[in-house]
N, C-alpha and C positions, 0 to 999 in steps of 0.2 A: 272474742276469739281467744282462744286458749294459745299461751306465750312457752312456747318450749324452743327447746335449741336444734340446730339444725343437725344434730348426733339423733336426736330425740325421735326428732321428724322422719328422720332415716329408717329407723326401729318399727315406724310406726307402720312405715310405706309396704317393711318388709314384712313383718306380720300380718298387714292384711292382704299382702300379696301370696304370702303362703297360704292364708285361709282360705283363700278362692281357687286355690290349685288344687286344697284340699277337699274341698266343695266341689269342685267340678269330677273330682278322680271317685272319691265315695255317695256321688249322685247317680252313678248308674242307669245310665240313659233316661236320668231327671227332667231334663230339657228336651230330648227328642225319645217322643212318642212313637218309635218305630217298631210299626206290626208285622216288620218283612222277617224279621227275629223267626217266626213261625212257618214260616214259607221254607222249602228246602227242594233238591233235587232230586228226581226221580231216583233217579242210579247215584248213588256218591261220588262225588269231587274224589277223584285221584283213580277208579275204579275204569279199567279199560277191556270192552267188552270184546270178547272173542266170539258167541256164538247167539244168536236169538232162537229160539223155539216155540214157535205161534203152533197153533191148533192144524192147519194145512200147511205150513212150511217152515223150511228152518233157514236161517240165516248166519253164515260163516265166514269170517274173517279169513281172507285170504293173501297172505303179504301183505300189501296198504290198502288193498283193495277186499269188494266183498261177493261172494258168491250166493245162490238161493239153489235151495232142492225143495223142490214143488214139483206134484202132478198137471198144476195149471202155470198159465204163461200167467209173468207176473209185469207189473207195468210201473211199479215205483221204485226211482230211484234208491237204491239200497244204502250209498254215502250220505244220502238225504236220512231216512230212516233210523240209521243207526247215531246220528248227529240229534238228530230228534227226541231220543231215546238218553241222551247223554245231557240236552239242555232243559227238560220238559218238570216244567215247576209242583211241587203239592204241598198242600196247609195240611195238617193236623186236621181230620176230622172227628169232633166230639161226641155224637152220638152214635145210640147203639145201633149197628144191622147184625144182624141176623146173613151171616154168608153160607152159601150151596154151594156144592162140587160141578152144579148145575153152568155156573157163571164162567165166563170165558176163563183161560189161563195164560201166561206166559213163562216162559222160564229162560232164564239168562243167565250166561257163562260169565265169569271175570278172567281176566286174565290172570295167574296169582294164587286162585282160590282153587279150594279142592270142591267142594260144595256149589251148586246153581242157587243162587234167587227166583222164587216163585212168586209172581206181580198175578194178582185175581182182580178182576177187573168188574165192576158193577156200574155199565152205562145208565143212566139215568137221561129221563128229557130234558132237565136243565143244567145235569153235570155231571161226569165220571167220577165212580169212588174206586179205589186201588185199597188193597190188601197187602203189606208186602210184613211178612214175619209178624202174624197176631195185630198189626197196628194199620188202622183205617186214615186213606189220607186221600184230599180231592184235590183230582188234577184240575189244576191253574190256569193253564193259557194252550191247551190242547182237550180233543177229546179221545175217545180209546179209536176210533174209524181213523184218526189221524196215526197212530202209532203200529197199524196193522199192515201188513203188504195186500194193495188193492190187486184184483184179478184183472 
């Protein structure tokens, strides 16, 4: 056992205690393998929707509550829908498609913004791909039947 002084010992305690603060601050999720990094929300964190625009109907923000103009009676709830729309998770998808004008659309109002977001949607049988501004990303824990007002 190495014989130093209790000044010494102090010194030692504290350098290696800043080493490991330093170790833990420039390890950059070193120790936690987290893939949710990649995962993000539909619509952006802070973005408050005023108006939806599906292929048969539109949906509008109206004081706290929401309104639909459609030719058909509609049967889902619209607070549900629009809450749906605000939680509804997608990954980054890496591969190339090939997108049609062919493929469903939506377009949605922020509140704030002069400009809509347009969402193109490419159901698939094991998962929905989303279009939004050039960049391809699969919905997570929904599918597009789920984000659409049912008749």
């Amino acid at each position: 056992m190495v014989k130093l002084s209790q000044r010494a010992w102090n010194n030692v305690l504290i350098v290696s205690m800043l080493s490991l603060i330093m170790l833990f601050n420039l390890s950059n999720n070193f120790l936690n393998d987290d893939t949710s990094a990649e995962v993000t929300n539909l619509v952006s964190e802070g973005l408050l929707i005023s108006t939806i625009e599906f292929a048969n109907a539109k949906v509008e923000r109206v004081g706290q509550g929401w309104r639909v103009e459609t030719e058909q009676a509609i049967t889902t709830d619209l607070g549900r829908l629009v809450e749906l729309w605000q939680t509804t998770r997608v990954s980054l998808f890496e591969q190339s498609v090939q997108w049609e004008d062919s493929y469903p659309s939506v377009t949605v109002w922020f509140i704030g913004q002069a400009e809509p977001t347009e969402y193109q949607f490419l159901p698939l049988a094991d998962k929905t791909l989303v279009k939004i501004a050039s960049q391809t990303y699969q919905l997570v824990n929904v599918n597009y039947q789920m984000l659409v007002p049912t008749e």
